[in-house]
C-alpha positions as a Python dict, from the first residue, in 0.01 Angstrom:
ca = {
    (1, 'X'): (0, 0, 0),
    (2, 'X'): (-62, -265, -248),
    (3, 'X'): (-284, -162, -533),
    (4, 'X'): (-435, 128, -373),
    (5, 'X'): (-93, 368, -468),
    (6, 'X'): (-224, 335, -778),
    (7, 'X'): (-581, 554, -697),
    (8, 'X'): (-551, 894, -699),
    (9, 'X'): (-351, 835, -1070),
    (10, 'X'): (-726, 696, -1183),
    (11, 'X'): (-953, 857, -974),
    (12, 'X'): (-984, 1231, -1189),
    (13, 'X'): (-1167, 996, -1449),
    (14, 'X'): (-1469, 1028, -1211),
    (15, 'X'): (-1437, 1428, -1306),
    (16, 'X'): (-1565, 1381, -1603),
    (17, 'X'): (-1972, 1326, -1530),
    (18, 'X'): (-1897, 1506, -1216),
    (19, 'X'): (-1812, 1812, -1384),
    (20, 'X'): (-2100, 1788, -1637),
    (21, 'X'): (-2383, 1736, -1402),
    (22, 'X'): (-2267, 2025, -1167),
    (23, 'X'): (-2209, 2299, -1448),
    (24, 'X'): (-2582, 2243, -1501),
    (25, 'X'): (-2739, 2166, -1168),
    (26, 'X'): (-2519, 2372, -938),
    (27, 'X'): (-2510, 2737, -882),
    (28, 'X'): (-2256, 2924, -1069),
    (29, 'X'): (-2029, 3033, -773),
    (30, 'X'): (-2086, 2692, -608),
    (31, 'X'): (-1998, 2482, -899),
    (32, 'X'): (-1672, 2712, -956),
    (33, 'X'): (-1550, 2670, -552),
    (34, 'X'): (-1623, 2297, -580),
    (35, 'X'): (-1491, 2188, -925),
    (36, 'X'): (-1161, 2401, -831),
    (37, 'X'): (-1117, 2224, -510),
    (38, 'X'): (-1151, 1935, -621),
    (39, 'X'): (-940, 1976, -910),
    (40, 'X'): (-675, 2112, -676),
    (41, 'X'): (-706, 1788, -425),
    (42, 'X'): (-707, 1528, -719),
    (43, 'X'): (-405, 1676, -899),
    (44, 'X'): (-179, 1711, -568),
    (45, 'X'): (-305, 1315, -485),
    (46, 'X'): (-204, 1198, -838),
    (47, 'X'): (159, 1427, -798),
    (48, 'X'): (242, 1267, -471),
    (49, 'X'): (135, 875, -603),
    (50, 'X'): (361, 951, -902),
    (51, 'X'): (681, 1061, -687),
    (52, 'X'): (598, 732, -442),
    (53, 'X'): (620, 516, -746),
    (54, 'X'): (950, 705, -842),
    (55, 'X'): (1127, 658, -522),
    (56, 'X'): (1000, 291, -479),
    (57, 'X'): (1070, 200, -788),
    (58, 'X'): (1405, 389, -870),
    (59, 'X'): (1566, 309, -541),
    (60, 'X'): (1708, -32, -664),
    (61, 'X'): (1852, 114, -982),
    (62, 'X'): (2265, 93, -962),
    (63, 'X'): (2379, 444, -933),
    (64, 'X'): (2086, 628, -735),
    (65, 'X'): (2183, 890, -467),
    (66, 'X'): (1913, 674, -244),
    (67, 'X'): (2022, 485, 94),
    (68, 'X'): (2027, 112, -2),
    (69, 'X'): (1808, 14, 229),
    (70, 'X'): (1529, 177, 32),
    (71, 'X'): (1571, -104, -208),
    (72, 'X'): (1516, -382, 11),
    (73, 'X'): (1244, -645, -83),
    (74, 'X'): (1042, -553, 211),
    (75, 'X'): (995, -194, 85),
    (76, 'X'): (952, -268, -315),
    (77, 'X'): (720, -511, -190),
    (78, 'X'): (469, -231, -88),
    (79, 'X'): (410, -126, -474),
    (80, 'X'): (296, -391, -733),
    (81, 'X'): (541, -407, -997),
    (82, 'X'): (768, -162, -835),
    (83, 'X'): (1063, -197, -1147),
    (84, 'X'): (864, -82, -1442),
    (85, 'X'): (596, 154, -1223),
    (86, 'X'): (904, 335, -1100),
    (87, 'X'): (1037, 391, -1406),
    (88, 'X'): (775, 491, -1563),
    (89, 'X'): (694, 743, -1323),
    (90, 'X'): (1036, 926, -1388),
    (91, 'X'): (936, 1086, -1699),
    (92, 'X'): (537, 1121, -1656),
    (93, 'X'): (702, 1356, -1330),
    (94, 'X'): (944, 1500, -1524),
    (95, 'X'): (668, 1577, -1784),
    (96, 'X'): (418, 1703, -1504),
    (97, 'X'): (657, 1967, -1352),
    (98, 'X'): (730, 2118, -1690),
    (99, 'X'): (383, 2132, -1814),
    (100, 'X'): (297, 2319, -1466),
    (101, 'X'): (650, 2544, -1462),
    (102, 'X'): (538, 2630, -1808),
    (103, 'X'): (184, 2724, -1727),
    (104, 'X'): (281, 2971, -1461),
    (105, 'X'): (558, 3142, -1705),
    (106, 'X'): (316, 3185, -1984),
    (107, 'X'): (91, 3288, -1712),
    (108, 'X'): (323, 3575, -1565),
    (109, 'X'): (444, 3673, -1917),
    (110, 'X'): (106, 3740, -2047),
    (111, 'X'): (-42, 3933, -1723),
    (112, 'X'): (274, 4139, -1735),
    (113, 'X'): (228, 4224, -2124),
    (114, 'X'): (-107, 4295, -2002),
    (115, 'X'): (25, 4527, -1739),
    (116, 'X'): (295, 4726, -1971),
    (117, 'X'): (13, 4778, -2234),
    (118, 'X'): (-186, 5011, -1959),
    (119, 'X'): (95, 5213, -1859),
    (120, 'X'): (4, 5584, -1926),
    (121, 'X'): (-378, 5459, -1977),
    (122, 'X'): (-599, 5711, -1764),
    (123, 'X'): (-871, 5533, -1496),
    (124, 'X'): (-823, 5377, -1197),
    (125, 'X'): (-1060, 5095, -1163),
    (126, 'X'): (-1168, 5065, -1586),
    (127, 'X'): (-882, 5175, -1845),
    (128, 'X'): (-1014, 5204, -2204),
    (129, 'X'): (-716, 5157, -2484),
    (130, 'X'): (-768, 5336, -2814),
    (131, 'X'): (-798, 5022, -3026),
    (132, 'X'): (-942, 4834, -3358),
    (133, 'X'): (-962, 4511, -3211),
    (134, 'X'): (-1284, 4466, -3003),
    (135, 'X'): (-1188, 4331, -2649),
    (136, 'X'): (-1260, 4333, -2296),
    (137, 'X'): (-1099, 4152, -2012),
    (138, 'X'): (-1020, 4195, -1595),
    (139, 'X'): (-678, 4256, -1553),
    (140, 'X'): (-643, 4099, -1140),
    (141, 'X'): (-419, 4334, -895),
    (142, 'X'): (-53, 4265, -864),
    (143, 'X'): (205, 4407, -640),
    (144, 'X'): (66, 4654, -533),
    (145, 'X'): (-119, 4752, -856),
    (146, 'X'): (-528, 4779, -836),
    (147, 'X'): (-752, 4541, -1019),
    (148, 'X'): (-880, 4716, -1339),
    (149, 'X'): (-1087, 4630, -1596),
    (150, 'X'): (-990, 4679, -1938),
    (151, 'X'): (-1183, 4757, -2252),
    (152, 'X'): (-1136, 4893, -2590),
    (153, 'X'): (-1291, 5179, -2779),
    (154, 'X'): (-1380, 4911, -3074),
    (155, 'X'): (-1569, 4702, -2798),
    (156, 'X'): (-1765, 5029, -2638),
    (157, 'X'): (-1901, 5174, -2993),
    (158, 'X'): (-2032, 4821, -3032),
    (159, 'X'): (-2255, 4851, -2699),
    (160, 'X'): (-2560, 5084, -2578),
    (161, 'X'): (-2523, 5248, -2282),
    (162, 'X'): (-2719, 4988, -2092),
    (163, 'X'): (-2499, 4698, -2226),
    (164, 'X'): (-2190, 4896, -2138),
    (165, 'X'): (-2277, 4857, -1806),
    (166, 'X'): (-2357, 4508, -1816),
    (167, 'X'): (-1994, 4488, -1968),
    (168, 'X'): (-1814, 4641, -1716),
    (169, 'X'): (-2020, 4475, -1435),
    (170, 'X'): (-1955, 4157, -1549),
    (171, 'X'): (-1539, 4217, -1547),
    (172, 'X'): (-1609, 4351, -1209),
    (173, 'X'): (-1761, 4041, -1118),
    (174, 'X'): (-1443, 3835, -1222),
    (175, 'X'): (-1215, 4110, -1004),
    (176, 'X'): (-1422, 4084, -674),
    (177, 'X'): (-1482, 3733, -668),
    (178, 'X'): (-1071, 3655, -786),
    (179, 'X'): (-1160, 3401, -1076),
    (180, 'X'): (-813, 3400, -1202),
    (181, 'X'): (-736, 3224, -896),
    (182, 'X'): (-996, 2919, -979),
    (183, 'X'): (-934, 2893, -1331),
    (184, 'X'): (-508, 2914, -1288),
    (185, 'X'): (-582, 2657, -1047),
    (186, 'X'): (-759, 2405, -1253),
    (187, 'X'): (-488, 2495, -1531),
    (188, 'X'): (-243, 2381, -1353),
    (189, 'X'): (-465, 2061, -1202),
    (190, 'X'): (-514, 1965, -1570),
    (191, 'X'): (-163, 2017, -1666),
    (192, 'X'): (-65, 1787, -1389),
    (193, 'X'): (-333, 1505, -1500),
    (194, 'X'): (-482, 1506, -1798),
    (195, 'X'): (-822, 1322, -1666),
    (196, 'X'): (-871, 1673, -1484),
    (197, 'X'): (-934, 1874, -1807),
    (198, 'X'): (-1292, 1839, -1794),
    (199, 'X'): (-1316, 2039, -1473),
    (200, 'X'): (-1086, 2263, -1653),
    (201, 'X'): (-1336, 2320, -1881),
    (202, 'X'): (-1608, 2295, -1659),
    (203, 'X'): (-1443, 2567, -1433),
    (204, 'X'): (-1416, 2821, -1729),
    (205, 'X'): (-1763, 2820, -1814),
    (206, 'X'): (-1920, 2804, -1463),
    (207, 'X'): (-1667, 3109, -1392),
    (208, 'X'): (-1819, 3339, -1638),
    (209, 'X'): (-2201, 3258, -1638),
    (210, 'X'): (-2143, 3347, -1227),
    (211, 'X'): (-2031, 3686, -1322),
    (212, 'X'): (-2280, 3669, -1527),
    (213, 'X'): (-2483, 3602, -1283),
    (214, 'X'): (-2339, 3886, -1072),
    (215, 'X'): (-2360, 4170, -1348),
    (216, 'X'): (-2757, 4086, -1400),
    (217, 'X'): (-2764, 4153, -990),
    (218, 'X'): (-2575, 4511, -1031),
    (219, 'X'): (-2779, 4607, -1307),
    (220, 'X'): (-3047, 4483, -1277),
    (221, 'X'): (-3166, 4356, -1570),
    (222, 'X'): (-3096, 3966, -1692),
    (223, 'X'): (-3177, 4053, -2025),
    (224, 'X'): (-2935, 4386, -2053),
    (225, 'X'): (-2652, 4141, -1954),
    (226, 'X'): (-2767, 3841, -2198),
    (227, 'X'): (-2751, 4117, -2509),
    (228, 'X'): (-2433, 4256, -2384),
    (229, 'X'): (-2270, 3896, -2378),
    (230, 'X'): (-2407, 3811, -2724),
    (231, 'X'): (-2316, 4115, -2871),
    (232, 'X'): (-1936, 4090, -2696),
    (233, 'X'): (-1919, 3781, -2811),
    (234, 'X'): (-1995, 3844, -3173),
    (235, 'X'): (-1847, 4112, -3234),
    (236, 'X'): (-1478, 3998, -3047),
    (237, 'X'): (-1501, 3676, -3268),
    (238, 'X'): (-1192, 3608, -3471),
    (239, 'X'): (-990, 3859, -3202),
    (240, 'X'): (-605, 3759, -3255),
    (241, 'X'): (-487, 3523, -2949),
    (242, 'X'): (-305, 3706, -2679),
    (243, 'X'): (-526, 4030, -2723),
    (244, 'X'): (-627, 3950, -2345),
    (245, 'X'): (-505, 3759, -2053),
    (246, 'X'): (-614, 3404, -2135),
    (247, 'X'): (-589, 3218, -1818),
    (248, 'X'): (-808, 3533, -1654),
    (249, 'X'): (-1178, 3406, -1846),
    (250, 'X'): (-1254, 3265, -2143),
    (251, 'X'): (-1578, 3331, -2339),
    (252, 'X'): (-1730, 2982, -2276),
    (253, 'X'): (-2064, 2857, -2453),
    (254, 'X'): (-2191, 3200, -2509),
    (255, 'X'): (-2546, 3017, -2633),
    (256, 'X'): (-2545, 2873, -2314),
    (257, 'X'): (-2426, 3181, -2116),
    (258, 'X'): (-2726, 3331, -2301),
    (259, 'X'): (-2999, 3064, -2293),
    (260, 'X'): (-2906, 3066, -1860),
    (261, 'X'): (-2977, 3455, -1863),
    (262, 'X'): (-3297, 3429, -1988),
    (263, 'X'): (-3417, 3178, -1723),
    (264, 'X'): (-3519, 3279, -1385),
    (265, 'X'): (-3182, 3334, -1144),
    (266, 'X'): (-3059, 3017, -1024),
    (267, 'X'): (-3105, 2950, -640),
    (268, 'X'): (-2848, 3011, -435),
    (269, 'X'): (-2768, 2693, -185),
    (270, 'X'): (-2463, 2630, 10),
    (271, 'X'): (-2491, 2213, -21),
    (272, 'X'): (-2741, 2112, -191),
    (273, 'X'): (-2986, 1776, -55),
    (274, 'X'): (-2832, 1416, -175),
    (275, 'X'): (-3141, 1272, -357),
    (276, 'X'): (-3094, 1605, -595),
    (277, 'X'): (-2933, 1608, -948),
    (278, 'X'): (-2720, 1902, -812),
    (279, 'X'): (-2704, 1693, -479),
    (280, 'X'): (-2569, 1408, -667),
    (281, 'X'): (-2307, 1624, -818),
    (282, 'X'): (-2175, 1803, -525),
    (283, 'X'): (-2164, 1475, -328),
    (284, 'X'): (-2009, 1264, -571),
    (285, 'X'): (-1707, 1505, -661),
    (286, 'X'): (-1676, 1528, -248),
    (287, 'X'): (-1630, 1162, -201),
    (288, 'X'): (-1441, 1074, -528),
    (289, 'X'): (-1181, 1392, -354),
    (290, 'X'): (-1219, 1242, -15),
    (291, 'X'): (-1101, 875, -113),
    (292, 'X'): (-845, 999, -336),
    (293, 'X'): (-699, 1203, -50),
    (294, 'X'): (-709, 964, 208),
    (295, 'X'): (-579, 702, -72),
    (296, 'X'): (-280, 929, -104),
    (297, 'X'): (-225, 1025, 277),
    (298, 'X'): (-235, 634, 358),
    (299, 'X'): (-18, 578, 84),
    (300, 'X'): (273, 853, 196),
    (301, 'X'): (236, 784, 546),
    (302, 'X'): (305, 356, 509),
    (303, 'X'): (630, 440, 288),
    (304, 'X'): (733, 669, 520),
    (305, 'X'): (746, 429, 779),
    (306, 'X'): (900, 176, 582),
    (307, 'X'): (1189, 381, 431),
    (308, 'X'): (1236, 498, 771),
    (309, 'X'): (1275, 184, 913),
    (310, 'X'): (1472, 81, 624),
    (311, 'X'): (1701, 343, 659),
    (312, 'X'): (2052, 300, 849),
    (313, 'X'): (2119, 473, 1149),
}
């Protein structure tokens, strides 16, 4: 394996231009699907390096549960400096399965908060709350439970009727096109390397400006949905945390979100060409995945081999 075990830990740091060029070249939905897969890839890559490292370099250590075989020279040969890489890689996994555990705990405690705060709320499909605090988010289905988008009377009285719609397109938008599923993903691909939180961020923005994107279809009208996103956004400034589901959508660059909205609608390609900004974006983050993969796969599948030949029958 040599050297190359040590990839996919490194790789992610290519997300960082990556991420930048294809929040601004790519389409919305495009950029979302492709930043979240790749986040996804790189994280599991950089997971499964760390536990290699672990079990190489761990397996010599007096008092491990391992065969002994797994500590021959012939196997701790396979990872450059197999004694302090191993033991490193105990806590940085350690660390990366509680960040993650954590993320999905706060994750199902504040979706089912969410969920007990609608009970007895009238509406299928949109539930309005009586309340102060100016809010609206998409609450995803759940057991059985409908997708609904929730908004309060604060938020409505600070809309016309046009931008109301634009509102409650827009948290459509995040329910039909399941956005809590990209940007839970790229939580939890951050949480597991830190060198992925740029396509965290990336992911949150490119997530809202496509239902953006998708509310200024419904209505349309690009400008109805650019004055009901500045409004929202000014007048739910300074909302206490926890008022909505916050691994559901996050307000991103509103200025941005805006300044987009008020440009023609981006074209919609499936891949764009290679000698394109957006080209060089997409292809990039697809090869940077692809080596960190294979890196990973080549890396599992040679110490498999050697621990199973190590290994006493």
């Amino acid at each position: 394996m040599g050297v190359f075990v040590f990839l996919p830990l490194v790789l992610p740091l290519t997300a960082w231009p990556i991420a930048r060029l294809a929040e601004q070249h790519l389409h919305p939905r495009t950029a979302t699907v492709l930043l979240s897969a790749a986040a996804g890839v790189l994280a599991v890559c950089s997971t499964v390096c760390l536990a290699l490292l672990m079990v190489v370099g761990t397996a010599q250590l007096p008092g491990n549960p391992l065969p002994d075989g797994w500590s021959d020279p012939e196997v701790r040969e396979a990872v450059p400096y197999d004694e302090v890489a191993g033991r490193a890689a105990i806590p940085a996994l350690l660390a990366v399965v509680a960040a993650c555990a954590r993320t999905l705990w706060v994750h199902r405690r504040v979706r089912r908060r969410a969920v007990r705060a609608l009970e007895g709320a009238r509406g299928r499909s949109v539930a309005v709350l009586p309340d102060g605090e100016p809010y609206a988010y998409a609450l995803p289905a759940d057991r059985g439970r409908r997708g609904r988008v929730v908004v309060s009377t604060a938020m409505l009285s600070c809309l016309e009727g046009g931008e109301r719609r634009a509102l409650f397109a827009h948290e459509r938008a995040h329910l039909t096109g399941r956005h809590h599923r990209f940007l839970l993903a790229v939580h939890l691909a951050a949480r597991a390397n830190p060198f992925l939180r740029p396509l965290r961020t990336a992911v949150s923005y490119t997530a809202e400006r496509w239902a953006d994107e998708e509310a200024a279809i419904a209505v349309g009208s690009r400008r109805a949905v650019a004055r009901a996103v500045g409004k929202a956004a000014l007048v739910s400034r300074g909302v206490p945390p926890g008022t909505a589901p916050a691994h559901f959508a996050a307000a991103g660059p509103v200025p941005r979100r805006v300044a987009a909205l008020l440009e023609p609608a981006p074209t919609v390609r499936r891949w764009p060409p290679v000698f394109t900004t957006a080209g060089l974006a997409a292809w990039t983050a697809a090869a940077g995945t692809t080596v960190s993969a294979l890196s990973s796969a080549n890396s599992a599948v040679t110490l498999f081999l050697l621990l199973k030949a190590a290994t006493p029958l």
